[in-house]
N, C-alpha and C positions, 0 to 999 in steps of 0.2 A: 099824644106824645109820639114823636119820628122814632121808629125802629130802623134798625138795619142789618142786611143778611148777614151770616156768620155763619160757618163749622163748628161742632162742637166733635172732639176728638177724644174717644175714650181710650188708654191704654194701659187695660190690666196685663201686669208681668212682676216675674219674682222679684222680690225684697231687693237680693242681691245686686240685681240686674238697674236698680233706679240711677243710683249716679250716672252710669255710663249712657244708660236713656236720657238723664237729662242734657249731658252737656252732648249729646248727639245732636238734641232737637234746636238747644240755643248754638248749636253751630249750624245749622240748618233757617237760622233766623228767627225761630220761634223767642216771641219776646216776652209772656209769661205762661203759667201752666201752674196747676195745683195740685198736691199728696195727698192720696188717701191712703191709708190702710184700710187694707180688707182682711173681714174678719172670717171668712166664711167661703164656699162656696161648694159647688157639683162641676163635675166635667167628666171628661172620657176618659180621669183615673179615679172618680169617684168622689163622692164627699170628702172635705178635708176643713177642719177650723184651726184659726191661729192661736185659739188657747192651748196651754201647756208648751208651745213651741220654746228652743232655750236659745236659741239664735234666730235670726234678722234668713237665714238661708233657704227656710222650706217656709216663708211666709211669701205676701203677692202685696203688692201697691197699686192703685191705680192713679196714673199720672191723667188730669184732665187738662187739655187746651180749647181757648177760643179761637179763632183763626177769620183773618178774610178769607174767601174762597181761592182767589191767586195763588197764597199760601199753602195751598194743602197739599198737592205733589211734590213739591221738596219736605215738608211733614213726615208726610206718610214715608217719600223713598229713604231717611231719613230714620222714621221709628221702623220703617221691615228692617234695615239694617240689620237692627238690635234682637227686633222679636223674633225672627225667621231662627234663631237659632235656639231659644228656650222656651220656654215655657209662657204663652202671652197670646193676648187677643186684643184688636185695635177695632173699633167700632167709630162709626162716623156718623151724625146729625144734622140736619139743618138746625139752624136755632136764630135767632132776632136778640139783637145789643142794642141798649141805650145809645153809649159812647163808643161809637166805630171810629174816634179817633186812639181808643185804647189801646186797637187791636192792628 
């Protein structure tokens, strides 16, 4: 089966912070991208989990994209926008798609 190259764009950042990340990135042309919530984590203020939390504010999302490669400097210049100011880390991959007409 034909693969084809792709980015895979990971971008962990707070709760609050998703909408305005998403509709940054579909103004940046980004044509899908997927929510996770996260439950957990360590960083350089420490362990923290989103149980007990009573609001959507001290929790984290991670927003996943696939991307052609073309794509990803308007992406990225795009999600630093967002992340350069809170709380967030953007991670990048190579990765192989079926359907690069998806993307």
């Amino acid at each position: 089966m034909e693969t084809h190259q792709a980015k895979r764009v990971e971008i962990t950042i707070e709760a609050i912070m998703q909408s305005r990340l998403c509709e940054t990135l579909i103004d940046a042309g980004v044509t899908g991208f997927t929510i996770l919530p996260v439950l957990g984590g360590s960083g350089r203020s420490g362990d923290w989990v989103r149980a007990g939390e009573i609001g959507r504010a001290s929790g984290m999302v991670q927003v996943i994209c696939i991307i052609r490669s073309e794509k990803l400097d308007d992406l990225l210049d795009a999600a630093f926008g967002v992340v350069e100011r809170h709380i967030g880390v953007v991670s990048i991959v190579d990765c192989e798609v079926l359907r690069a007409e998806r993307f």
